[in-house]
N, C-alpha and C positions, 0 to 999 in steps of 0.2 A: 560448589557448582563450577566447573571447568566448560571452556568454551572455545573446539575445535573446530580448525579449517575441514571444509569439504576435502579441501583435496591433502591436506594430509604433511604439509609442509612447514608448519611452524608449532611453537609451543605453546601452549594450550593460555587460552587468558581468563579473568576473571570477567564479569557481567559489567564491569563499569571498564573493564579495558578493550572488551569488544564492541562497546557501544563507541566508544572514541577512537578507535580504529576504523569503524566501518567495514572493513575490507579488508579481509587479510592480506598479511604481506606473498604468501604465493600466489595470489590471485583469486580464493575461496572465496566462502563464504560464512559467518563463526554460526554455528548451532549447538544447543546444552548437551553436558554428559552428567548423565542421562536425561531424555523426559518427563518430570518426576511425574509419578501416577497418583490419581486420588481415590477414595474407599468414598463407598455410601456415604458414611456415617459424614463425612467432611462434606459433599454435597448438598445434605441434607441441612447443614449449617448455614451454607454458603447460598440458600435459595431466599432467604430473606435479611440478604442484605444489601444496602443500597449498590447502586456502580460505580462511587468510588470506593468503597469499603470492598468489593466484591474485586475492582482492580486492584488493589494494595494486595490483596489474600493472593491472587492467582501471579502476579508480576512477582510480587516477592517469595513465591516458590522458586523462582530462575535465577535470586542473587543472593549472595551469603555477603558482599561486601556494600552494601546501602544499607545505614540503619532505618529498620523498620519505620521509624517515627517520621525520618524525612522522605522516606517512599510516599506513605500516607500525604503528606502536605503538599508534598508533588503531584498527586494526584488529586486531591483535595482546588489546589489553585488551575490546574491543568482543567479540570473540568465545570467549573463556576464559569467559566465564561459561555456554556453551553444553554442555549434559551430554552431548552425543553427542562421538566426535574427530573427526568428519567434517564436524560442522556441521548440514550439511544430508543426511540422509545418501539413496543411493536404493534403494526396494525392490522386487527383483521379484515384480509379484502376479500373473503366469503372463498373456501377452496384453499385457499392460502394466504399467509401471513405476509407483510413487509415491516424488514425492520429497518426503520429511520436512523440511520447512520447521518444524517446533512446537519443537523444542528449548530454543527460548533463555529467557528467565525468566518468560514469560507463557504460554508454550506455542503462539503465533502466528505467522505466518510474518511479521507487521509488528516482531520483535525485531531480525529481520535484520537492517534497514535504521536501527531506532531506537536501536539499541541505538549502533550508530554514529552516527549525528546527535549525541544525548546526549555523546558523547565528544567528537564535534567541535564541537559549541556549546562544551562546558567550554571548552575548546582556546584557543577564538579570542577568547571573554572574558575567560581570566586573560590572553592575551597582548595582547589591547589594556584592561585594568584595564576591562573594561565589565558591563553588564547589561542581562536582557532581562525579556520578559515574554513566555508562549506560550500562543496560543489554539488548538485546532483541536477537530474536530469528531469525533464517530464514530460509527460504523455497531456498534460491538461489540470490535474486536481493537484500532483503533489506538489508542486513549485508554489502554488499561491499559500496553500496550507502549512508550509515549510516557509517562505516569506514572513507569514502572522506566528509562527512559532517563535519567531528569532527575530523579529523587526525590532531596529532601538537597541537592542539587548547589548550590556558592554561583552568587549572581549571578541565580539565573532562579526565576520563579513560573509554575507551568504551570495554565491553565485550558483543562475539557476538557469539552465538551456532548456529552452522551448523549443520545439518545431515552427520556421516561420510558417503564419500562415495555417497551418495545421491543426490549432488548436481552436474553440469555440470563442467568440469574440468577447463574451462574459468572461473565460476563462484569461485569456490575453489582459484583457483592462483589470483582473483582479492582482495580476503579479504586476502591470507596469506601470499600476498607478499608485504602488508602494516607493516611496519616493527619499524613504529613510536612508542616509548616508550609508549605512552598511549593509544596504538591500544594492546587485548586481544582478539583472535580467539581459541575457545574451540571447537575441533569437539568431537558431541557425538557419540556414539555408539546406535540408535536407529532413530527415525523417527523426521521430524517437529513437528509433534504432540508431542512427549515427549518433544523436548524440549521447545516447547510454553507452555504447561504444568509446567515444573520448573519454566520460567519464571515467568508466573501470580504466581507461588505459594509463589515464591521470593519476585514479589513485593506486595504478598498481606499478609504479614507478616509484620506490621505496626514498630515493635521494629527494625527489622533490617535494612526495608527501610530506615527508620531516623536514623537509626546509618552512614550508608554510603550512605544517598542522594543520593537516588537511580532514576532516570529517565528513561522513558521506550520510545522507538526509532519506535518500532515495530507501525501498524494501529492503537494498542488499544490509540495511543493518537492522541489528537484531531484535534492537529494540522498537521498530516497527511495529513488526510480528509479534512478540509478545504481547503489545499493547492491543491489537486487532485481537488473539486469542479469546480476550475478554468476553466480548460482546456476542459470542455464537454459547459460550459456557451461560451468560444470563440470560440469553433470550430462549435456549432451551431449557433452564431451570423455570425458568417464565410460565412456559408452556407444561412442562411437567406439573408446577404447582395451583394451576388453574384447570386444566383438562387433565390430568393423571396423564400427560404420554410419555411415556417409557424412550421412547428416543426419535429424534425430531431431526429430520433432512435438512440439506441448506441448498439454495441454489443462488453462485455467486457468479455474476459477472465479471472475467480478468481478462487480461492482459498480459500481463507480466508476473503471473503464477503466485504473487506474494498475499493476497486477501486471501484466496484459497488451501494456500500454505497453513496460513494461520489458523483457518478451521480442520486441516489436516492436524496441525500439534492439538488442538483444543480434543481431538478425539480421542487422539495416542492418551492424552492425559485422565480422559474422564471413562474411557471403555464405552460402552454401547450409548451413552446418554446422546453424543453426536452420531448421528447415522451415514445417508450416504449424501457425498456430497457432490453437487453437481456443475460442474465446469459448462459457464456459456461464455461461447465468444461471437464477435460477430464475424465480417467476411476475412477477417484476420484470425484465420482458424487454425493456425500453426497448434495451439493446446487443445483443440475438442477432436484434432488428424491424431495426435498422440494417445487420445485416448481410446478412439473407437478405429482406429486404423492399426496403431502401433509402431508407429515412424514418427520422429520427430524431424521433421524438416523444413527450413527457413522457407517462404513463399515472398512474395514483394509483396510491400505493404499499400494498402487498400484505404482511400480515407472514404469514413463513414458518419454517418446520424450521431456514430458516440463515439467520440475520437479519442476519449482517456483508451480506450481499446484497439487503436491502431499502431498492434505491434508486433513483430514478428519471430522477436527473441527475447522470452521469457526469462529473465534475472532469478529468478526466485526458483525455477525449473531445477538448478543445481542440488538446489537442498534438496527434493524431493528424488533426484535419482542418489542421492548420500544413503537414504532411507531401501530404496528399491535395490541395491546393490548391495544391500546387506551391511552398511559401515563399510563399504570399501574405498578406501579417498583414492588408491592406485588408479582403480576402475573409472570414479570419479573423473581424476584430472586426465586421464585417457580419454576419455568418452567426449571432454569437451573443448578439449585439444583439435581431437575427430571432427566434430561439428563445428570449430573454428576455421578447418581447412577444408570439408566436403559441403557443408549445410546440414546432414541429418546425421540422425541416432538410430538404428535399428534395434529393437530387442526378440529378446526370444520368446516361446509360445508361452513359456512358465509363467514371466515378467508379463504378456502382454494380458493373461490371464488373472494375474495380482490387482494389475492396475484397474482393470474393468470393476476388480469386487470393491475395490477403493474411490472410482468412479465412475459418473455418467456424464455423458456429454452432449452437447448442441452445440450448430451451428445457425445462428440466426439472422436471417437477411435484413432489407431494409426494409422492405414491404412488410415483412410481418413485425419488425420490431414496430412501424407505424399503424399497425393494424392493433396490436396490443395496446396500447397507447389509447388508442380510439375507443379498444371493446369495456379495457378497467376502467375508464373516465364518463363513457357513456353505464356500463351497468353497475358503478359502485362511486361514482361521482370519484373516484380518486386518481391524480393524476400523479403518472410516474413520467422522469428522463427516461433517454432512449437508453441507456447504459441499463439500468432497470429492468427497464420493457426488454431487452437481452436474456433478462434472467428470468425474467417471469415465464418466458415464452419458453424457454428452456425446459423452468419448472415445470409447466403446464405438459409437456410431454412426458416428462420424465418420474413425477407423482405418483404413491404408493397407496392403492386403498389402506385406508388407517392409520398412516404415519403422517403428521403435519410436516409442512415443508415452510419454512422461513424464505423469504426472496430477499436478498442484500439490496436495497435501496442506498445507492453509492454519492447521489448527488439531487440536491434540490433542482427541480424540472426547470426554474427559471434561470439556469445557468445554459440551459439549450433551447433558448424560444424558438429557435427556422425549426427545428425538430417537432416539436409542440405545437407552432404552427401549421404543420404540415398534416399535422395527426387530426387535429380538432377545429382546425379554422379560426384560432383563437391566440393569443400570446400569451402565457399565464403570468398571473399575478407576481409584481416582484417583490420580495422579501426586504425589508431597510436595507439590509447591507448592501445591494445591488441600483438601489435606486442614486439616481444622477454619475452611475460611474464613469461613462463617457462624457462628464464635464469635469475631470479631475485632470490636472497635468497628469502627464505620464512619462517616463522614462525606459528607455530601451536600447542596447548595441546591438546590431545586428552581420551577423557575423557568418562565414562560408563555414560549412561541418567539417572541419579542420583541425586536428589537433593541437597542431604547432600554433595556430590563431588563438585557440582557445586558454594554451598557456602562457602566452604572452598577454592576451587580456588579462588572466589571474594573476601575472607576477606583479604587473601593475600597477594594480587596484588589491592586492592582498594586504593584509594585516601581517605585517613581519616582527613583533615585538617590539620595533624600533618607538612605536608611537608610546607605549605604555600600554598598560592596561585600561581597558575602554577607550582606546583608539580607533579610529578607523583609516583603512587606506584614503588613498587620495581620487579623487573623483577624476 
């Protein structure tokens, strides 16, 4: 299994060398060659077995260089810390299905995937005696769930930009009350987008990534994605082996195009068992304009009820025009070259005609994401986030007689109480991990959306090999 940049400028790496890369050194992004595809007959294996058994089978299709056994254990540890036995589990809310993504130790559906990277970074630096350093970015859910990946752990220092201000105040006291030597939370002074911006620019600076082995946390690595793949492949085997349905919709609320991505590969892989799948955003509509318009163009960002979704330029977007452009990485790094100096993408009638069969789109406000909120809570007692209620509302439009529709339930609703209170009159109930978090110290730098700022806090506070192995920078 080989693993090429989008845009077509380096050589090709294995699955454990694009995972510690993050980032190509052109500035891409790595995706497999090829997708490997599955037969019936392997499906029909794969629909009764647990989710970590069923992650090992479908993850170690994407690597020839991880032996199987420490895949399994990887996942195996990676997902014991989740309070459901299911994992992921899915619930029917009468019309449509929600699948419970929030279990694991932040409440986020980014634990999924983090929880395993954190395992697998450990992994491959005790076995080659190394050390890293990790920067990424977030929008709200991945920085706390990438913090609990990697907190303690010897060998790594993780730094992690938040929007000051920007994010939900659950989500804020979850990364800043991590207080572990090798945990670094930097709030900036500007948007997601700025600092998704520093970050790629960080790591696409070849000399300094390699000065401080640099790993990136955020979608743009691979191993994200693969890990998300999982959970749309069991939950419609789920559905297939309870109700007979031959292929089963998703409607997933993003952002930054990488959770959708992943039910994108999960399809490529399985043929028709994944059907259509349905892009919600909220007033940050930059991906549901691309899809029902056929422009892809920046807008200013919008803070909203679900601010993991307040963003404007979609990360994970590159891989899916690699795919639309036929394998073309020229076209690729063209394209986003383009849209680095103008703001948008134009395609043609062909393209804009693909993308529609590939997906449906909404854009959903705030009124009705709180009215959704209201209507599933009042007619099925069950209460979603507004990130959710995004998608559900989406679904709800966009629903096929006779094909079930899964809605991605992204995060435990008491991570956005003003949102829930505003829906129901009510604060919901909080879950252990959440209770007394504003009486925990907390720590935090707070910082202008600056690059040059942001590299000089990480030379810092980096881990340079100097200390040893299981070192940490200095505070």
């Amino acid at each position: 299994m080989r693993y090429l940049s989008t845009r077509g400028g380096v050589e090709p790496l294995t699955f454990t060398g694009a995972v510690m890369a993050g980032l190509a050194a052109d500035g891409g992004l790595f995706l497999p060659d090829p997708v490997p595809a599955v037969d019936e007959s392997t499906l029909e294996r794969w629909a009764g077995l647990s989710y970590p058994r069923l992650a090992a089978e479908v993850i170690g299709m994407f690597t020839d260089d991880l032996d199987p056994a420490v895949l399994a254990g990887l996942l195996d540890r990676s997902y014991a810390v989740f309070t459901h036995p299911e994992v992921t589990p899915l619930v029917d809310c009468g019309g449509f299905h929600v699948l419970e993504l929030f279990h694991g130790p932040t409440l986020a559906f980014k634990d999924v995937a983090l929880q395993f990277l954190g395992n697998l970074f450990e992994h491959l630096l005790e076995r080659d005696n190394g050390w890293m350093n990790i920067i990424g970015a977030t929008s709200g859910d991945t920085g706390s769930a990438a913090i609990h990946g990697v907190r303690g752990r010897k060998g790594i220092n993780i730094f992690i930009l938040h929007p000051h201000g920007r994010v939900s105040p659950v989500q804020a006291l979850q990364m800043t009350t991590v207080t572990d030597a090798n945990v670094f939370n930097i709030a900036i002074r500007g948007t997601f987008d700025d600092g998704q911006a520093i970050v790629k620019a960080i790591l696409g600076d070849s000399g300094f990534k390699e000065r401080y082995r640099l790993g990136a946390v955020n979608s743009i690595n691979w191993a994200r994605i693969v890990a998300q793949v999982v959970y749309y492949i069991h939950a419609a085997l789920r559905l297939r082996r309870e109700q007979g349905a031959q292929t089963v919709d998703f409607s997933v609320p993003t952002g930054n195009f990488g959770d959708i991505f992943a039910g994108y590969v999960a399809r490529m892989m399985t043929g028709g068992l994944i059907g259509r799948l349905i892009l919600a955003t909220n007033a940050n509509d930059i991906l549901s304009r691309f899809v029902n318009q056929g422009v892809y163009a920046r807008g200013t960002v919008v803070q909203t009820l679900s601010p993991s979704m307040d963003i404007q330029v979609a990360s994970n977007f590159e891989r899916y025009l690699f795919y639309l452009y036929g394998r073309d990485p020229q076209r690729v790094a063209e394209a986003v070259n383009r849209f680095a100096a103008e703001g948008s993408i134009s395609f043609s009638p062909s393209e804009r005609e693909l993308i529609k069969r590939q997906f449906a789109a909404a854009s959903v406000g705030e009124e009705e994401t709180l009215a959704t909120i209201r209507k599933v809570h009042g007619e099925r007692g069950y209460l979603l986030d507004p990130h959710t209620a995004v998608g559900v509302a989406a679904a709800l439009r966009h629903r096929r007689g006779g094909v079930p529709v899964v809605c991605l339930a992204t995060a435990h609703p008491a991570k956005f109480g003003d949102a829930v209170r505003k829906a129901i009159g009510r604060d919901p109930d909080p879950p252990p991990p959440l209770a007394g978090l504003d009486r925990l110290e907390s720590r935090c730098e707070i910082l202008p959306a600056d690059e040059n700022e942001v590299r000089r806090y990480l030379a810092a506070h980096a881990l340079t090999g100097r200390e040893g192995k299981g070192g940490t920078g200095a505070r």
